[in-house]
N, C-alpha and C positions, 0 to 999 in steps of 0.2 A: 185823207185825214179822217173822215167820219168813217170811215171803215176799221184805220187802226183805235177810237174812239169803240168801237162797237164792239172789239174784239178784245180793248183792253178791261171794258168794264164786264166783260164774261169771263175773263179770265178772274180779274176779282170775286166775281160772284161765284166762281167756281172752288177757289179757293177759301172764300168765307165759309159755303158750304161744306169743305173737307173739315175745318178749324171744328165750326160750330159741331159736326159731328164726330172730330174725337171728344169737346169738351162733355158732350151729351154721354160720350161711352163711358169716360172716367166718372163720370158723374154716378152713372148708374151702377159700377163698379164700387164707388166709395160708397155708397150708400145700399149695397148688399147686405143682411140680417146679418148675425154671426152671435155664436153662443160660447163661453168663456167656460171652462172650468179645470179645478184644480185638484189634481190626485197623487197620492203618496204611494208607496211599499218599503217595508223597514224586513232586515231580518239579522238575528244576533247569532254570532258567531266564536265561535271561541279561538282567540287570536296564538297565535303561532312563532310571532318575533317579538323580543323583549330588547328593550335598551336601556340603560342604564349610564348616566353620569355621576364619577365618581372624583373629587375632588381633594387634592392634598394641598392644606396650608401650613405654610410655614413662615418662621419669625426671628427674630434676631434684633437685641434693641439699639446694636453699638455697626454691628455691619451687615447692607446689601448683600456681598458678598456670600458671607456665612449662611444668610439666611436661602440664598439661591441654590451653595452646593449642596443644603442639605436636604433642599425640596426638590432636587434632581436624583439624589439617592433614592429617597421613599419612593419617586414616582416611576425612579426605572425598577427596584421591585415590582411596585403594582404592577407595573403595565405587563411585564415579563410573565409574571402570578395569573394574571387574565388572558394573557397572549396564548396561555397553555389549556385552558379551561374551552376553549373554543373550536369549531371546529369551521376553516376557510372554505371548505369543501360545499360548506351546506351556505353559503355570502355569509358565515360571520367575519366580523373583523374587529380590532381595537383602535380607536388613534386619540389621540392627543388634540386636547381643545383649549381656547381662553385662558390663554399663560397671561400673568401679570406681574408684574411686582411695583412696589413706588410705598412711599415713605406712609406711616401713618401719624398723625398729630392733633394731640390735645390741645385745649385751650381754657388758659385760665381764667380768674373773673373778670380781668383787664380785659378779654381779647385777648390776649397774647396767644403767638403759637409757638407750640412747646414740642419738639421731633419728639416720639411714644416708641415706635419701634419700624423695622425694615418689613415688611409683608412680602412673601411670595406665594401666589394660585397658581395650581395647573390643573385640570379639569380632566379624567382619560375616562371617553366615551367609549359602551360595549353596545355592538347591534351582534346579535346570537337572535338563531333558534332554541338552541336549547332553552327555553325558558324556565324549564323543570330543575336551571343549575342558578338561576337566577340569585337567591337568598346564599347559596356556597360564593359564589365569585364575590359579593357584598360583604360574607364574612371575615371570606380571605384580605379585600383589599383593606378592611381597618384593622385586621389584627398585624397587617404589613403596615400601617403607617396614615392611612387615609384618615383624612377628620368629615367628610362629609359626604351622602348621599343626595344632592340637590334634585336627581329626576329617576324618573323609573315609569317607562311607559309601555305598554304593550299592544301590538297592532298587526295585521293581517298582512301576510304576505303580497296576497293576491284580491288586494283592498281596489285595483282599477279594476279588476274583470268584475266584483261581484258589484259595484257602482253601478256598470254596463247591463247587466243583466236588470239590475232591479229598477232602475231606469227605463228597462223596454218594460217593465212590467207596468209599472206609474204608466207610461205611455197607455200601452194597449188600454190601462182603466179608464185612461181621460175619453179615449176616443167609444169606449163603454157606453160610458156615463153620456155623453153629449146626444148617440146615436138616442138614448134613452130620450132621452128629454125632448129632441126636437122632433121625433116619430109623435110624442104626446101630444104636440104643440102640430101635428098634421107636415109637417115640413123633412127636410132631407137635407144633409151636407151636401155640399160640392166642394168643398177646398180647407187648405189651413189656412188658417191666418196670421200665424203665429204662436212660435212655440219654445217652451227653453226650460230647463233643468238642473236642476242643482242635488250634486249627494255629498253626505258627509258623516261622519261618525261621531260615535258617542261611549267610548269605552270608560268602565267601571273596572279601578284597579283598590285594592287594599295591602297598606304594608303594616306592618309591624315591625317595630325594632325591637326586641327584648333585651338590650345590651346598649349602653351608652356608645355613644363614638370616639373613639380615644384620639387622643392627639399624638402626635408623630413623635415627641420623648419618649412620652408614655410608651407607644408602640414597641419602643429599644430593649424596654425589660420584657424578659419572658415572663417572672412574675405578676407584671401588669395585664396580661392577658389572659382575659378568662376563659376557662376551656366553651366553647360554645356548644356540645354536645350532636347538638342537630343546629341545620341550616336556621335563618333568619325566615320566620314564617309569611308566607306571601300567598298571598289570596289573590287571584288571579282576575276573577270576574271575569266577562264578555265585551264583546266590542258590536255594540249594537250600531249598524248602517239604515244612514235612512235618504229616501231618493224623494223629489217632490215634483211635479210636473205641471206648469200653467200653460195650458193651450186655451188656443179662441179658434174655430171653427166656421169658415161661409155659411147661410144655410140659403133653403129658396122657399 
């Protein structure tokens, strides 16, 4: 009995010894220096892909009906009008977005609700390269019937590789800047400590409309449409990327 006594409390003791000296490792671990910093690279680019939503409403105050076949006329012009403008070859495409239709209504000074008219939206979105046709496809699709331009954005093809790149670049500065600092302060890394990144863009578009939007009546007479001479003028601007980088560094 006092031998397995003798043997069990060396075993304990041997074990408390193992314990205490992982806690002493972590310990010494958590409480390693580590120096933090944070660094950028941006650079602007002139964007390549242009999209554009273009939106045909239409109305009817007596019938749903009326008001949908005729927002499906206008819309398979557009869509047909821009389906030709594009070329699939280079990923452009057209498609069709956020159809709606449903009642719209007034109310008078009681509260009351009063049926105003049948509403129908259909939304036909362009992604093209060409962006240089940008203002032709916008003019075409209101002098066909369109009542609205709600988006027009323009963005880089190859918007994840130059992320990648500018990202390793922020990288390399962080680890720059840190070597800098903690060489000053007589010390040296050993490790990361943690690290993460974020990019995103910031592009600068300008449009001008020089031409009202006509409405999809309007649209019916050749009279109502004014000759537009040249394209709707669009200023393109840049699509400025910007990458950001927060690392924390070991040091000794």
């Amino acid at each position: 009995m006092k031998r397995f006594l003798v043997a069990a409390a060396a075993v304990a003791l041997i074990a408390g010894l193992s314990v205490n000296s992982v806690n002493a490792a972590a310990s010494e671990k958590d409480e390693r220096g580590y120096v933090s910093i944070s660094a950028s690279s941006n650079k602007e680019l002139a964007p390549d892909v242009a999209e554009i939503s273009i939106s045909v409403v239409t109305s009817d105050n007596k019938s749903m009906q009326k008001a949908t076949t005729e927002n499906k006329e206008i819309s398979d012009k557009v869509y047909s009008a821009l389906k030709g403008m594009i070329n699939p070859e280079n990923g452009d495409y057209v498609k069709t977005t956020n159809f709606r239709a449903n009642p719209v209504y007034t109310y008078s000074s009681n509260n009351k609700r009063n049926l105003d008219k049948y509403e129908v939206s259909n939304t036909i979105v362009v992604h093209t390269k060409s962006i240089d046709k940008a203002g032709d496809m916008i003019d075409k699709a209101i002098s066909l019937g369109a009542t609205d331009v709600s988006n027009l954005s323009f963005t880089l093809s190859q918007y994840e590789k130059e992320c990648d790149e500018l990202l390793s670049v922020a990288t390399k500065r962080a680890r720059t800047q840190a070597d800098s600092i903690v060489k000053a302060a007589g010390s040296s890394i050993t490790g990361v400590k943690s690290i993460s990144g974020s990019c995103s863009p910031n592009a600068s578009t300008r449009v001008t409309y020089r031409n009202m939007m006509l409405s999809a009546k309007a649209a019916d007479s050749a009279e109502a449409v004014p000759a537009y001479g040249a394209a709707t003028p669009i200023e393109v601007g840049a699509v400025k990327i910007y990458a950001n980088v927060n690392a924390s560094f070991f040091v000794k």
